[in-house]
LOMAR-900734 format. One record per atom (N, C-alpha, C): residue number from 1; atom name; x, y, z. Coordinates in steps of 0.001 Angstrom, whole numbers, always signed. Layout:
% LOMAR-900734
numar = NUM | lokol = CA | c1 = X | c2 = Y | c3 = Z .
...
This chain:
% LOMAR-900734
numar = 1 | lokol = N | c1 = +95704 | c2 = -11719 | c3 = -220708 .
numar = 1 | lokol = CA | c1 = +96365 | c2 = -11787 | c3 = -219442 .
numar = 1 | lokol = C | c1 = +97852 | c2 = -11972 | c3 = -219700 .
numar = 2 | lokol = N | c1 = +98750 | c2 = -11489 | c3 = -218719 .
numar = 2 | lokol = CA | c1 = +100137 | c2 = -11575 | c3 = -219139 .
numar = 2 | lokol = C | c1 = +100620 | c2 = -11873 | c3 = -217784 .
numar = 3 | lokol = N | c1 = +100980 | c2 = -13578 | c3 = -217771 .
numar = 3 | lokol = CA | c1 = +101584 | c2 = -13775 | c3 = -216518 .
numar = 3 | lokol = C | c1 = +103318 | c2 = -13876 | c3 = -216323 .
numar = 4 | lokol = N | c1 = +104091 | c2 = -13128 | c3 = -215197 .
numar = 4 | lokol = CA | c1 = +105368 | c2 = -13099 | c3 = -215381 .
numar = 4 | lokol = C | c1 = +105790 | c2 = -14747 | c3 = -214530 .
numar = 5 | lokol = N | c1 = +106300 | c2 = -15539 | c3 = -215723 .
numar = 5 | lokol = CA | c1 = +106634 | c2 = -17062 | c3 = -215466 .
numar = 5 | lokol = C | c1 = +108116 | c2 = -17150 | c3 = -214716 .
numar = 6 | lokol = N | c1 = +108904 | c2 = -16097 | c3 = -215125 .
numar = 6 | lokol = CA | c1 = +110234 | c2 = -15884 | c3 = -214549 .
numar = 6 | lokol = C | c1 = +110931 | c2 = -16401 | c3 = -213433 .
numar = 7 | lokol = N | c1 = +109940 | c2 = -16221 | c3 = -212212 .
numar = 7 | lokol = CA | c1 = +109919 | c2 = -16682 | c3 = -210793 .
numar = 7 | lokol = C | c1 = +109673 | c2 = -17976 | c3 = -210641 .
numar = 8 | lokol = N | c1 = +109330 | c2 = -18779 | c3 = -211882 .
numar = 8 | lokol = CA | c1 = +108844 | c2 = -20414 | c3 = -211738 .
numar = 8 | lokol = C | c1 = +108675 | c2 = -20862 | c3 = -212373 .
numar = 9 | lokol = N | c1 = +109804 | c2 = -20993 | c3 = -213405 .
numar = 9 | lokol = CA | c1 = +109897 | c2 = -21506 | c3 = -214510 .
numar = 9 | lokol = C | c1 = +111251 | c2 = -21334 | c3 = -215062 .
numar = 10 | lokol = N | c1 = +111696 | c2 = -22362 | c3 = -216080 .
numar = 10 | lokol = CA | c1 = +112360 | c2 = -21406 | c3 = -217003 .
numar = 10 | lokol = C | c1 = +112306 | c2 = -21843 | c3 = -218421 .
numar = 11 | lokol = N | c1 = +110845 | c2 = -22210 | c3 = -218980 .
numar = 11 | lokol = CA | c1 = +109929 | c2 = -22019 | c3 = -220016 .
numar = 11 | lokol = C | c1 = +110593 | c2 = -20641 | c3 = -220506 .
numar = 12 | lokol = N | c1 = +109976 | c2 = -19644 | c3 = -219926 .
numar = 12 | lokol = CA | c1 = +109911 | c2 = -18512 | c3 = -220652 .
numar = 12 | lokol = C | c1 = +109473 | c2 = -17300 | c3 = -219356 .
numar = 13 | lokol = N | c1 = +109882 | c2 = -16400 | c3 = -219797 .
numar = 13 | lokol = CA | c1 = +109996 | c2 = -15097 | c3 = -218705 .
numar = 13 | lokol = C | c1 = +108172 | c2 = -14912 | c3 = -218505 .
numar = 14 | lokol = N | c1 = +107592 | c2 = -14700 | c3 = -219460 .
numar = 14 | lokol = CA | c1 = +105968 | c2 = -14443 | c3 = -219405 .
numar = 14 | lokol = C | c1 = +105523 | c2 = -15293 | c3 = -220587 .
numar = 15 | lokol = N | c1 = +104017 | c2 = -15254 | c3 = -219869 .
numar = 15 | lokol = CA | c1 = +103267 | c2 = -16111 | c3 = -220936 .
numar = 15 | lokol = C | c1 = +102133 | c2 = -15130 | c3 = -221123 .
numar = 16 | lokol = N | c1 = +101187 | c2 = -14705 | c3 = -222499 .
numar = 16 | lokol = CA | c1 = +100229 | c2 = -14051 | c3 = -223085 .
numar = 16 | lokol = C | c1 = +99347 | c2 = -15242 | c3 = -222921 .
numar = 17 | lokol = N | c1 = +97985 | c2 = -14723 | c3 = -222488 .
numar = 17 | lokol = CA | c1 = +96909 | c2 = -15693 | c3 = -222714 .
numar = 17 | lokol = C | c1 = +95784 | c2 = -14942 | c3 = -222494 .
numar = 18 | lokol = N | c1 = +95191 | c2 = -15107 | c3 = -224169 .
numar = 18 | lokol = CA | c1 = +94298 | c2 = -14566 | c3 = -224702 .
numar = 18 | lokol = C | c1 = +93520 | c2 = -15617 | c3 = -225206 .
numar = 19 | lokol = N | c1 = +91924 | c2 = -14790 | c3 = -225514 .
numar = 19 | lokol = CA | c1 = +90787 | c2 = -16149 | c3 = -226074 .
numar = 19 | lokol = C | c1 = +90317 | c2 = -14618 | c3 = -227444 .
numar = 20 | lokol = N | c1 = +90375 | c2 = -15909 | c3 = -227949 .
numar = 20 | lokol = CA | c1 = +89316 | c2 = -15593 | c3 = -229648 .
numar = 20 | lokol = C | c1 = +88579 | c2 = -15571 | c3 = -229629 .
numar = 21 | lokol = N | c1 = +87023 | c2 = -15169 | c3 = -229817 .
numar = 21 | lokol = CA | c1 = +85462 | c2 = -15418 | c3 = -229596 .
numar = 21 | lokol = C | c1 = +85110 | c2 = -16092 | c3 = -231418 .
numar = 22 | lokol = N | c1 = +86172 | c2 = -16606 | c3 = -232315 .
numar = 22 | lokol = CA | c1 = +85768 | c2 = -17101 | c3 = -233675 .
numar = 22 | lokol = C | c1 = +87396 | c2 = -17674 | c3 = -234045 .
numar = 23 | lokol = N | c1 = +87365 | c2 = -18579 | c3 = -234882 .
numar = 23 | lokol = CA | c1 = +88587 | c2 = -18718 | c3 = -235879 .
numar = 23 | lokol = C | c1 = +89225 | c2 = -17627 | c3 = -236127 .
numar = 24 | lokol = N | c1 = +88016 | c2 = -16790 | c3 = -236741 .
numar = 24 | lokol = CA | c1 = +88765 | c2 = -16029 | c3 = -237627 .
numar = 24 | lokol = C | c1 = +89502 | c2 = -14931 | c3 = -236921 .
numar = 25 | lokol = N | c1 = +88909 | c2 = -14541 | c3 = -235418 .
numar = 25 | lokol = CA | c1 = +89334 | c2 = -13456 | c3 = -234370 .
numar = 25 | lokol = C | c1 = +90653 | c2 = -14221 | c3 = -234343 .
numar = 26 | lokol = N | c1 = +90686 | c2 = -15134 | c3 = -233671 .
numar = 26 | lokol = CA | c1 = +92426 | c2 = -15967 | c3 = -233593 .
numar = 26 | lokol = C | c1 = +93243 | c2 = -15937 | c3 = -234485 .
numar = 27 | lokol = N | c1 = +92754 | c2 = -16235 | c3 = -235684 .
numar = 27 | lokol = CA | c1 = +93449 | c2 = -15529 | c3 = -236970 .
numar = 27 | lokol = C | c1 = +94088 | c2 = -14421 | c3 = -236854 .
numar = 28 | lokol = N | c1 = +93407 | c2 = -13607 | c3 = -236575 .
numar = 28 | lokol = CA | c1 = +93962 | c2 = -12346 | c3 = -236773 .
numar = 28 | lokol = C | c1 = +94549 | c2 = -12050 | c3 = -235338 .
numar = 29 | lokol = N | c1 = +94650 | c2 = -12080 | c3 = -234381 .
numar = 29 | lokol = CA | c1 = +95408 | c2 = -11942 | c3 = -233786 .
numar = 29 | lokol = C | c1 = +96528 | c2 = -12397 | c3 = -233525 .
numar = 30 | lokol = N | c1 = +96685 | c2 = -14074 | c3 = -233880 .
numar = 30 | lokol = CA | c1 = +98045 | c2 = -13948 | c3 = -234230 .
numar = 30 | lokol = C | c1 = +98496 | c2 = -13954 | c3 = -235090 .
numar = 31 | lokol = N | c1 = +98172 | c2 = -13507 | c3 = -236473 .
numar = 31 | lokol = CA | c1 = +98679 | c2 = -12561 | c3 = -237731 .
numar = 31 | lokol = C | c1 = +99357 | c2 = -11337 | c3 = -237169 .
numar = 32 | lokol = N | c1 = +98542 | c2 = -10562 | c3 = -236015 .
numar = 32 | lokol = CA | c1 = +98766 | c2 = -9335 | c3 = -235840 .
numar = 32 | lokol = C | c1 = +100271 | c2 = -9002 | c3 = -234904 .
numar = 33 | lokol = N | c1 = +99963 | c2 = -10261 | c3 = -233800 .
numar = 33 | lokol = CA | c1 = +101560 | c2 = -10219 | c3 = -232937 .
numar = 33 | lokol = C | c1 = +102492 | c2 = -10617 | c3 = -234085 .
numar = 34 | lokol = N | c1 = +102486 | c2 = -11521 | c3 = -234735 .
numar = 34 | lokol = CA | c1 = +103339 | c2 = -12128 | c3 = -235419 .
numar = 34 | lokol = C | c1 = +104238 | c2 = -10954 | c3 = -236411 .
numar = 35 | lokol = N | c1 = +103120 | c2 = -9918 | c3 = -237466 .
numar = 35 | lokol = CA | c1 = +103779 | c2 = -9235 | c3 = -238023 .
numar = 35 | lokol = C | c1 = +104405 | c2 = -7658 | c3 = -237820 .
numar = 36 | lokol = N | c1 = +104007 | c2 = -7421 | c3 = -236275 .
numar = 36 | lokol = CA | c1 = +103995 | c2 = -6509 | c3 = -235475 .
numar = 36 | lokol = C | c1 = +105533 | c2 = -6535 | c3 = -234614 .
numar = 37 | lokol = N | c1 = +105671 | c2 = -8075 | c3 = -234583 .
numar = 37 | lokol = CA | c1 = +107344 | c2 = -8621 | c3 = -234002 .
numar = 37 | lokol = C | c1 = +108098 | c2 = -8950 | c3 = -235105 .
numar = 38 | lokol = N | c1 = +107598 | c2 = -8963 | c3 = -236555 .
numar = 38 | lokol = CA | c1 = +108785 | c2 = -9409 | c3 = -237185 .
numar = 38 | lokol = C | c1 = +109009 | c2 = -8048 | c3 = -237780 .
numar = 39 | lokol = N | c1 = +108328 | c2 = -6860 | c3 = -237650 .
numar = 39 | lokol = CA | c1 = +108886 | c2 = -5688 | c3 = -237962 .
numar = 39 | lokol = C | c1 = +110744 | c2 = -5532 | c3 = -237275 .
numar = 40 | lokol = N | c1 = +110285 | c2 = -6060 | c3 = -235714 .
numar = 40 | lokol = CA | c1 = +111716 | c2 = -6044 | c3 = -234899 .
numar = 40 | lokol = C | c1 = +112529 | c2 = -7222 | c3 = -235206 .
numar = 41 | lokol = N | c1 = +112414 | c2 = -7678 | c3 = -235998 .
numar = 41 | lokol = CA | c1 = +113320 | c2 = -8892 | c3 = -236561 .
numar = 41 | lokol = C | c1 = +112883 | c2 = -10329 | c3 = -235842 .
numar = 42 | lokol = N | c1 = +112057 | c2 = -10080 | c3 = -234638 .
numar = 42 | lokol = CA | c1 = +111565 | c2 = -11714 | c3 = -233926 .
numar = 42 | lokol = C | c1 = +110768 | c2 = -12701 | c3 = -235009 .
numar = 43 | lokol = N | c1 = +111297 | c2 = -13825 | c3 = -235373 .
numar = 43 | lokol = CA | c1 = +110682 | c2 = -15081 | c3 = -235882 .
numar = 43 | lokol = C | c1 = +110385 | c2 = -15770 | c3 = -234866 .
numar = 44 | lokol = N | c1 = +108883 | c2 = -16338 | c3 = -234823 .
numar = 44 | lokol = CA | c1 = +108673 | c2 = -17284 | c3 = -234216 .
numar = 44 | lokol = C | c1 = +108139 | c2 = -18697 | c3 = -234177 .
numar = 45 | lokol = N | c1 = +108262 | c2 = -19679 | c3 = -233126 .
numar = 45 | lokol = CA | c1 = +107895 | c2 = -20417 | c3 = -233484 .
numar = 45 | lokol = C | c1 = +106499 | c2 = -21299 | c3 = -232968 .
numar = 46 | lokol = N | c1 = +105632 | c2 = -21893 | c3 = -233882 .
numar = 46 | lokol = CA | c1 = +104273 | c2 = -21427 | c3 = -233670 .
numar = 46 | lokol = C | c1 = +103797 | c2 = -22990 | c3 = -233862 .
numar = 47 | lokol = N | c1 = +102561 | c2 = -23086 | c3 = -233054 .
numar = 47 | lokol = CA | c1 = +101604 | c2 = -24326 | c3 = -233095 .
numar = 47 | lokol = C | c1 = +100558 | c2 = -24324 | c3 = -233082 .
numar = 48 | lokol = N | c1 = +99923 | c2 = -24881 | c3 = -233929 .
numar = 48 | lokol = CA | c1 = +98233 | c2 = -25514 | c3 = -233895 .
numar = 48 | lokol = C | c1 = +97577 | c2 = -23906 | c3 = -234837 .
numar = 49 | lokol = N | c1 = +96348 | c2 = -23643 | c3 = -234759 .
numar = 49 | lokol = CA | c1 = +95579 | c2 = -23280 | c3 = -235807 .
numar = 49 | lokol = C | c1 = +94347 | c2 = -22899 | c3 = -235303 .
numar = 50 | lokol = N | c1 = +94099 | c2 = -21850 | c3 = -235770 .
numar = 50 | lokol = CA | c1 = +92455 | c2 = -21382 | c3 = -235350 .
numar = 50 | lokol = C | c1 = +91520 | c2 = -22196 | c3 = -235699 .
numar = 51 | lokol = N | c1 = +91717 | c2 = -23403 | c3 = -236497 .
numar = 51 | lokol = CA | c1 = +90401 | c2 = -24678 | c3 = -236686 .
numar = 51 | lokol = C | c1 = +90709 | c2 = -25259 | c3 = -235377 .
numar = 52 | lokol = N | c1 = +91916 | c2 = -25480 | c3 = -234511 .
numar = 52 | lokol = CA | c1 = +91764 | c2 = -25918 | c3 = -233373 .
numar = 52 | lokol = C | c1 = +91523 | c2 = -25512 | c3 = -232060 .
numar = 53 | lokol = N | c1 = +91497 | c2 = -24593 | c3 = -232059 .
numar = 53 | lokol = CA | c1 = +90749 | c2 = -23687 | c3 = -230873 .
numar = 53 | lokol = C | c1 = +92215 | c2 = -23071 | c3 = -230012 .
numar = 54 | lokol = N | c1 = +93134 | c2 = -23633 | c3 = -230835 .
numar = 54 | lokol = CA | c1 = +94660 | c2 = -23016 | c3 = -229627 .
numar = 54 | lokol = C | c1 = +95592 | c2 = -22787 | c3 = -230868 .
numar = 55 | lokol = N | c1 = +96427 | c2 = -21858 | c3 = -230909 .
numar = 55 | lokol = CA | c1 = +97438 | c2 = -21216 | c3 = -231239 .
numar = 55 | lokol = C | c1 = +98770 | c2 = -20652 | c3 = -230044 .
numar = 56 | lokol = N | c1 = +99718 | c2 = -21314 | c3 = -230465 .
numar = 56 | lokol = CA | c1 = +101107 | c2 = -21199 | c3 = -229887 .
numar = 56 | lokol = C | c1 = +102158 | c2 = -20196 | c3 = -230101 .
numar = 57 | lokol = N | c1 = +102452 | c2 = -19050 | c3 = -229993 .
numar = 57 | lokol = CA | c1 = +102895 | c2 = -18289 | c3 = -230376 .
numar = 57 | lokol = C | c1 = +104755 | c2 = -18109 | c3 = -229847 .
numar = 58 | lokol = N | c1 = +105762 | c2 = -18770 | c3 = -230302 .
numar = 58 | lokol = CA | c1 = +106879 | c2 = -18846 | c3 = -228911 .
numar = 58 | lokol = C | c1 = +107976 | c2 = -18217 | c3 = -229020 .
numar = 59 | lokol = N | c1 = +108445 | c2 = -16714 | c3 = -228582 .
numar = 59 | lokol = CA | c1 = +109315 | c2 = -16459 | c3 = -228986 .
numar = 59 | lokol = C | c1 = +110992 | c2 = -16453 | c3 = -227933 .
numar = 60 | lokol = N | c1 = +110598 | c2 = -17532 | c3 = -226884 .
numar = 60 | lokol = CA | c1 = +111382 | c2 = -17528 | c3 = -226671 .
numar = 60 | lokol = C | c1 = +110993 | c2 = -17444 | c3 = -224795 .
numar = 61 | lokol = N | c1 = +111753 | c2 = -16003 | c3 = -224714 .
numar = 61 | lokol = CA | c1 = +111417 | c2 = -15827 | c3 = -223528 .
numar = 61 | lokol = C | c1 = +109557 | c2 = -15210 | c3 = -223060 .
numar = 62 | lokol = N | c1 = +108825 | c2 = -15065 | c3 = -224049 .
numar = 62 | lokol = CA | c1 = +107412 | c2 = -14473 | c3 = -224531 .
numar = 62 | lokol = C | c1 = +106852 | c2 = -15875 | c3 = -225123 .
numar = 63 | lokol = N | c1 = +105657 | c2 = -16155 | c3 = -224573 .
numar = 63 | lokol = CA | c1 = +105179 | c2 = -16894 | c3 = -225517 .
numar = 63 | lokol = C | c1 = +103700 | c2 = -16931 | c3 = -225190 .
numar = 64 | lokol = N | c1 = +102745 | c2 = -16583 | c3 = -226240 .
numar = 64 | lokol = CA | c1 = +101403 | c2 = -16150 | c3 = -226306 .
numar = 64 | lokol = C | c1 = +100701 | c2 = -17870 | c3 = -226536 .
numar = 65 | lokol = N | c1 = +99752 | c2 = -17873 | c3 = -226109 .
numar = 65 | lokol = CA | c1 = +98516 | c2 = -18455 | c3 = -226194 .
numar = 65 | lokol = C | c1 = +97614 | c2 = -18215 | c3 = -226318 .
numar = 66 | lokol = N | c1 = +96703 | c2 = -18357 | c3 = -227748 .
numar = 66 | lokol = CA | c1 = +95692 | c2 = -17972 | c3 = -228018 .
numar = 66 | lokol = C | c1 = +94926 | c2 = -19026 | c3 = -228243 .
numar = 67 | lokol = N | c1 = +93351 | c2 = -18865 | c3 = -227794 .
numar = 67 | lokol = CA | c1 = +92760 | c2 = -20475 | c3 = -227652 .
numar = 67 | lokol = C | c1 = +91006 | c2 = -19812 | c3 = -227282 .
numar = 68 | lokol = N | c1 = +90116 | c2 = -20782 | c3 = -228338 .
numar = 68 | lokol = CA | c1 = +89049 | c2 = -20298 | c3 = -228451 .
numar = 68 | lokol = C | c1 = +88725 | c2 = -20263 | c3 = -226768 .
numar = 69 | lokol = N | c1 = +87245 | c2 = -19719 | c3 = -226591 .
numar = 69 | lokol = CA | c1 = +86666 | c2 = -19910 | c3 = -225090 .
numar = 69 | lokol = C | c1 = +86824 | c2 = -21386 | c3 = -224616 .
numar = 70 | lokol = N | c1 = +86209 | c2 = -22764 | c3 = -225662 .
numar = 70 | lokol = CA | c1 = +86202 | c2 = -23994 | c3 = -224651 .
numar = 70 | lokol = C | c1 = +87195 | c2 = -23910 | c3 = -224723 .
numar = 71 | lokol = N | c1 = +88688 | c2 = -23779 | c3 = -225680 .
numar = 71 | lokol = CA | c1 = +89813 | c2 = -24587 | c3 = -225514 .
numar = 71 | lokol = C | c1 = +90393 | c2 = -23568 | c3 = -223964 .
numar = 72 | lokol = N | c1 = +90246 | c2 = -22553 | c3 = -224048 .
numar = 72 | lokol = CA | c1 = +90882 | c2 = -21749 | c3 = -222892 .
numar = 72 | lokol = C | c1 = +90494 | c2 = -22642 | c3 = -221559 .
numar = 73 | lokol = N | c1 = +89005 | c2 = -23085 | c3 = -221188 .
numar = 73 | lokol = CA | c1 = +88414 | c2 = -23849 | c3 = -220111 .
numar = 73 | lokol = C | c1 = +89147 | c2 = -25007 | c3 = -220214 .
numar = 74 | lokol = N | c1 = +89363 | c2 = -25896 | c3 = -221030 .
numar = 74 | lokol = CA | c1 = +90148 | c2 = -26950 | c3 = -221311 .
numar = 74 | lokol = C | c1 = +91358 | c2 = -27112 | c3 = -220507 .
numar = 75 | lokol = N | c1 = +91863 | c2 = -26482 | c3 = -221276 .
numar = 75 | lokol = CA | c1 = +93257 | c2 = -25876 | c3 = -220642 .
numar = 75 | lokol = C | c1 = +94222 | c2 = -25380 | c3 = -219544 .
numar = 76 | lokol = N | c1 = +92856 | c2 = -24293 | c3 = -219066 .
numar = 76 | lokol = CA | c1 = +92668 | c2 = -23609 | c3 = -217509 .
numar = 76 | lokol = C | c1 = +94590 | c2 = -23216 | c3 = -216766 .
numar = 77 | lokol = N | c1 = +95245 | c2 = -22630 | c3 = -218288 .
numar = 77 | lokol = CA | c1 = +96616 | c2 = -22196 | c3 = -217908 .
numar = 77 | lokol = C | c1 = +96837 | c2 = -21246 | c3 = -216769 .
numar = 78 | lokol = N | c1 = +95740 | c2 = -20706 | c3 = -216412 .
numar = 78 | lokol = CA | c1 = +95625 | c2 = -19768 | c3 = -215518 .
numar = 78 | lokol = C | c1 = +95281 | c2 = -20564 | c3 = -213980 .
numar = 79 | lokol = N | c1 = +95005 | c2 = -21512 | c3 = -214026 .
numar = 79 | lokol = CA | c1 = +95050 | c2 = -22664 | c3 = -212926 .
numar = 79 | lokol = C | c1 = +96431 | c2 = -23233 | c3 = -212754 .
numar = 80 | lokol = N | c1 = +96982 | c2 = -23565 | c3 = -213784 .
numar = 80 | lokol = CA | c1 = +97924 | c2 = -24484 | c3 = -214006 .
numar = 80 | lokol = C | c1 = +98826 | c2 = -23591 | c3 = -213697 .
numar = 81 | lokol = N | c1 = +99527 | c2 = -21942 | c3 = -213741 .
numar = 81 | lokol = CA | c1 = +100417 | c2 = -21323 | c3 = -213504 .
numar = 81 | lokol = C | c1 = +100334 | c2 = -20575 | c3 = -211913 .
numar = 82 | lokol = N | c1 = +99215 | c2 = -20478 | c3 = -211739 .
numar = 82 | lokol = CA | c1 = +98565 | c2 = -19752 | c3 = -210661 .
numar = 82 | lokol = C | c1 = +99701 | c2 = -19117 | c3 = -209959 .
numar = 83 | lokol = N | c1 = +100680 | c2 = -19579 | c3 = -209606 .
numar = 83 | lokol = CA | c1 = +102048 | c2 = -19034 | c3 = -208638 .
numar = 83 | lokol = C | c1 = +102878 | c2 = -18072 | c3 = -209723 .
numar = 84 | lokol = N | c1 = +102239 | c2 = -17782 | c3 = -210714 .
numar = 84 | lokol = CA | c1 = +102964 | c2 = -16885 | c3 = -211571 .
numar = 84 | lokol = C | c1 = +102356 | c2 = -15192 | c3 = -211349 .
numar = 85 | lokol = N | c1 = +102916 | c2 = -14161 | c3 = -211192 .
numar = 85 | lokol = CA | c1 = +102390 | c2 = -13430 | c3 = -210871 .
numar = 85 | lokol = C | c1 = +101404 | c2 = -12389 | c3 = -212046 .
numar = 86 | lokol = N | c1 = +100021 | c2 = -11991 | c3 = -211999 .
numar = 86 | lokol = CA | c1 = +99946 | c2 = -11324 | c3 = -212857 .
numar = 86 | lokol = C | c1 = +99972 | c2 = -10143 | c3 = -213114 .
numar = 87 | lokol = N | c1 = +100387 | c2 = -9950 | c3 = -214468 .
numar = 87 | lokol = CA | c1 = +101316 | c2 = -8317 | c3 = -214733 .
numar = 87 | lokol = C | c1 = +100030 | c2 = -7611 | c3 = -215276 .
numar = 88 | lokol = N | c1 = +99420 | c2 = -8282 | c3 = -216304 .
numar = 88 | lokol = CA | c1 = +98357 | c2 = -7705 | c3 = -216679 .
numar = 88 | lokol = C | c1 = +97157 | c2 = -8169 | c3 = -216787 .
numar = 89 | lokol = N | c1 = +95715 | c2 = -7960 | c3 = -216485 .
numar = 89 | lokol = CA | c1 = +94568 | c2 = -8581 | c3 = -216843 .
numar = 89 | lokol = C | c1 = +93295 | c2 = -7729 | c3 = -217362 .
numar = 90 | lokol = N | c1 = +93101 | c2 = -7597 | c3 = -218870 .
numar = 90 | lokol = CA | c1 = +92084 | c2 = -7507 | c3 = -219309 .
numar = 90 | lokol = C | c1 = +91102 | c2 = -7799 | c3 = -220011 .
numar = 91 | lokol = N | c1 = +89692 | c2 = -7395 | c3 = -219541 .
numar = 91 | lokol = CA | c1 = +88814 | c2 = -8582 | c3 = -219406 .
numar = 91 | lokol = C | c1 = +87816 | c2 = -8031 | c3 = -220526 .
């Protein structure tokens, strides 16, 4: 899901929020943004770990969340932003 935060916030323009179905899926996905943006020169800066069910991805005005299924329910960013509009959702 890609919500545009822009309008209510100023965190960051959008937020990515995606779920892993394993560690190792989270792994690799944010391996995959990560070396996919530093082709374009973006470093980012990053939290937590696929042993913890959430990964932080922040580049600024973009910043991804990746987070197993419970941690996503946990979390419920998609509750918590709700007034953010969404740009993209696939399921």
């Amino acid at each position: 899901m890609l919500l545009d935060t822009h309008p209510i916030s100023v965190l960051a323009d959008f937020f990515v929020i995606a779920t892993g179905e394993s560690e190792r899926q989270l792994k690799a996905i944010a391996d995959d943004i990560q070396k996919t943006l530093k082709k374009r020169s973006l470093m980012p800066r990053t939290e937590g770990t696929p042993q913890s069910g959430w990964i932080l991805i922040d580049y600024g005005s973009v910043i991804a969340h990746l987070f197993s299924p419970a941690m996503r329910d946990y979390y419920n960013l998609e509750e918590l932003w709700v007034k953010a509009p969404v740009v993209v959702r696939i399921r």
